[in-house]
C-alpha positions as CSV (number, residue, x, y, z in Angstrom):
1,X,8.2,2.2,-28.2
2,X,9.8,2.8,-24.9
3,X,13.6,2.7,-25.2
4,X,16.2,1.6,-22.6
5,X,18.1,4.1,-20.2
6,X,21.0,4.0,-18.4
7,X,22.0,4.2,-14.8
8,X,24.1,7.6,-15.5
9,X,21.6,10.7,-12.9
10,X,20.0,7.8,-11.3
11,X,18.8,10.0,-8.0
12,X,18.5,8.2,-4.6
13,X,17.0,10.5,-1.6
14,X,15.6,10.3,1.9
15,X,13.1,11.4,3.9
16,X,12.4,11.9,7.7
17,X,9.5,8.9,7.4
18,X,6.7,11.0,7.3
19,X,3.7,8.1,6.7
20,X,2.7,7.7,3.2
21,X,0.1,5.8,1.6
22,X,-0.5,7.4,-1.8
23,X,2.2,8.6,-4.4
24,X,0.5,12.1,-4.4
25,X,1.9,12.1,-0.5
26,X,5.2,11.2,-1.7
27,X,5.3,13.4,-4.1
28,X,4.5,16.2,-1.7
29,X,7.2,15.3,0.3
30,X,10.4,17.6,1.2
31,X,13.2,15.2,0.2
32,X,17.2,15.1,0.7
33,X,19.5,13.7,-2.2
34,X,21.8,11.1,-1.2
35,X,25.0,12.6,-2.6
36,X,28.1,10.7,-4.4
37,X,26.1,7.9,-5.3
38,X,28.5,4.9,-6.8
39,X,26.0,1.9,-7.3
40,X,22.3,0.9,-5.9
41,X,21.6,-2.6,-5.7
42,X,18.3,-4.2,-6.7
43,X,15.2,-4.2,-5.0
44,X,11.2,-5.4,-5.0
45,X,9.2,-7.6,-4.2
46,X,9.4,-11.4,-4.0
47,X,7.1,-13.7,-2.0
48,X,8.0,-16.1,0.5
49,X,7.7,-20.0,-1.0
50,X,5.7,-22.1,1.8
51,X,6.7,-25.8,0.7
52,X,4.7,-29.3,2.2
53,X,4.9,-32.7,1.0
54,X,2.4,-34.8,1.0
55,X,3.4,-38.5,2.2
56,X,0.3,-40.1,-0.1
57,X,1.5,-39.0,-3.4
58,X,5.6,-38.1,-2.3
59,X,5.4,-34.8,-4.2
60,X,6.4,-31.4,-2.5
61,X,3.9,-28.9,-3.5
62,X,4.6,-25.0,-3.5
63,X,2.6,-21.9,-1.9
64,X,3.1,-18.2,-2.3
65,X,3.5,-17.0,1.6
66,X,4.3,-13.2,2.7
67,X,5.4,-10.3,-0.1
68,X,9.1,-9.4,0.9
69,X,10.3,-6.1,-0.8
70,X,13.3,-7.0,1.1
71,X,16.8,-5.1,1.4
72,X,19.2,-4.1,-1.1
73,X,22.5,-1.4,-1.0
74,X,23.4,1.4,-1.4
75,X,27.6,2.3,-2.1
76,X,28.6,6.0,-1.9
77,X,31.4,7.7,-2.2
78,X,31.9,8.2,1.8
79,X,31.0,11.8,2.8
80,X,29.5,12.2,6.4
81,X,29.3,16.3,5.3
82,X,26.9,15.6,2.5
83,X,23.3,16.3,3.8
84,X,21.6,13.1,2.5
85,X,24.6,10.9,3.5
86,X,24.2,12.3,7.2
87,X,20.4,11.9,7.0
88,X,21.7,8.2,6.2
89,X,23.6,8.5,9.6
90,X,20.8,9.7,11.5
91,X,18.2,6.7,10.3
92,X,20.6,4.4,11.3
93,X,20.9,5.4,14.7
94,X,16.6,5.4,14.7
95,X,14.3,2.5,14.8
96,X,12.1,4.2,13.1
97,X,10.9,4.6,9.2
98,X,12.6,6.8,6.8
99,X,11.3,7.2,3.6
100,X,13.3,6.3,0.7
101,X,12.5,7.9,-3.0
102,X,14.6,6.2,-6.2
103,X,14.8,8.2,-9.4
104,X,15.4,6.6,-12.8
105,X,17.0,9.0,-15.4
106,X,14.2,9.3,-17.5
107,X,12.3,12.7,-17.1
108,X,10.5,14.0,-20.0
109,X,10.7,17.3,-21.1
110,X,8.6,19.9,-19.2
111,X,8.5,22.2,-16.4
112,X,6.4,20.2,-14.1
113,X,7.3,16.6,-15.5
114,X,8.7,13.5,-13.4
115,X,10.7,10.6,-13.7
116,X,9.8,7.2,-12.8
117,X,10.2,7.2,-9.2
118,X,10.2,4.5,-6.9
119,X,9.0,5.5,-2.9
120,X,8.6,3.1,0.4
121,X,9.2,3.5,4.1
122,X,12.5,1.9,5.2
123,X,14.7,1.3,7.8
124,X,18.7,2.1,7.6
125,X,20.4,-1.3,8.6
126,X,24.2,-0.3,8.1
127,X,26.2,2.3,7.2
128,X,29.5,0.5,6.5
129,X,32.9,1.7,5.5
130,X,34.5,0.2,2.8
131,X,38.1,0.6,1.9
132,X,40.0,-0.8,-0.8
133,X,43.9,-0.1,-2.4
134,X,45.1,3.5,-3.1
135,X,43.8,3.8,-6.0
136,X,40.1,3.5,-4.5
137,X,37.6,6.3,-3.1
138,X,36.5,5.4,0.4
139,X,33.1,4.6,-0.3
140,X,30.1,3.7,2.2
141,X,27.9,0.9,1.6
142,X,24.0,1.5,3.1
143,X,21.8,-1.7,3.6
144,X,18.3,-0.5,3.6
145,X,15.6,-2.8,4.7
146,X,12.3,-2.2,3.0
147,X,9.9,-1.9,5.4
148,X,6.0,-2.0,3.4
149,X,4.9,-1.5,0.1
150,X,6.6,0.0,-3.0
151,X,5.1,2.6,-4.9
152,X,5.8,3.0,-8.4
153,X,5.4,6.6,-9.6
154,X,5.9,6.4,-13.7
155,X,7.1,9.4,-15.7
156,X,4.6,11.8,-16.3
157,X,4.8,14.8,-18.8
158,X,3.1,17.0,-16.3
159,X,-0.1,18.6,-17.5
């Protein structure tokens, strides 16, 4: 029986936004952690509801329309000087894709094992400072808009 884990080494990183289709390609990808990571906000997918009501039987009916993965954020403890953070920096300032990789802490033992891992293609919306009383760390909150599909790469012992 699988047990629960905690949020304690979760691992956000980023990529340049090389295109991906497969895990494998993820996987093979040269990422960047996303240091002083404080909190990451939920993401996946959720469809669009397409209502209609019909005026013979007065009854508003329900479609599934377009998959959204949608956005979510990301809060940092703010630190331009931290390679992932400014990698953060640069996608905002791009229109184009980065490529976002989400670690759960949940790697099994083993030299070549992997954690669940969660990859899309994104786009950096925001890069906000957030500031509170002085007893607060100046953190950074990221709002990253998913931007296609999201590929769920589950732990793996590694063979």
């Amino acid at each position: 029986m699988a047990k629960a884990i905690s949020t304690a080494k979760m691992r956000v990183f980023i990529e340049a936004g090389t295109e991906c289709d497969t895990l494998s390609e993820y996987d093979a990808l040269t990422w960047v952690r996303v240091g002083q990571l404080l909190d990451v906000g939920e993401f996946g997918a959720q469809y669009q509801e397409v209502t209609y009501t019909t005026i013979d039987d007065g009854v508003v009916h329900r479609l599934k329309g377009a998959l959204d993965n949608g956005t979510f954020s990301i809060t940092v403890a703010r630190n331009p000087e931290d390679e992932g953070q400014g990698d953060v920096l640069a996608g905002l300032d791009s229109y184009e894709n980065v490529n976002i990789k989400v670690e759960l802490n949940d790697k099994p033992a083993g030299a070549s094992a992997k954690p669940t891992r969660f990859c899309f293609p994104a786009k950096i919306f925001s890069y906000k400072n957030q500031f509170g009383d002085a007893n607060q760390v100046t953190k950074a909150v990221i709002n990253v808009g998913i931007d296609g599909f999201i590929i769920e790469g589950p732990r793996a012992t590694g063979a």
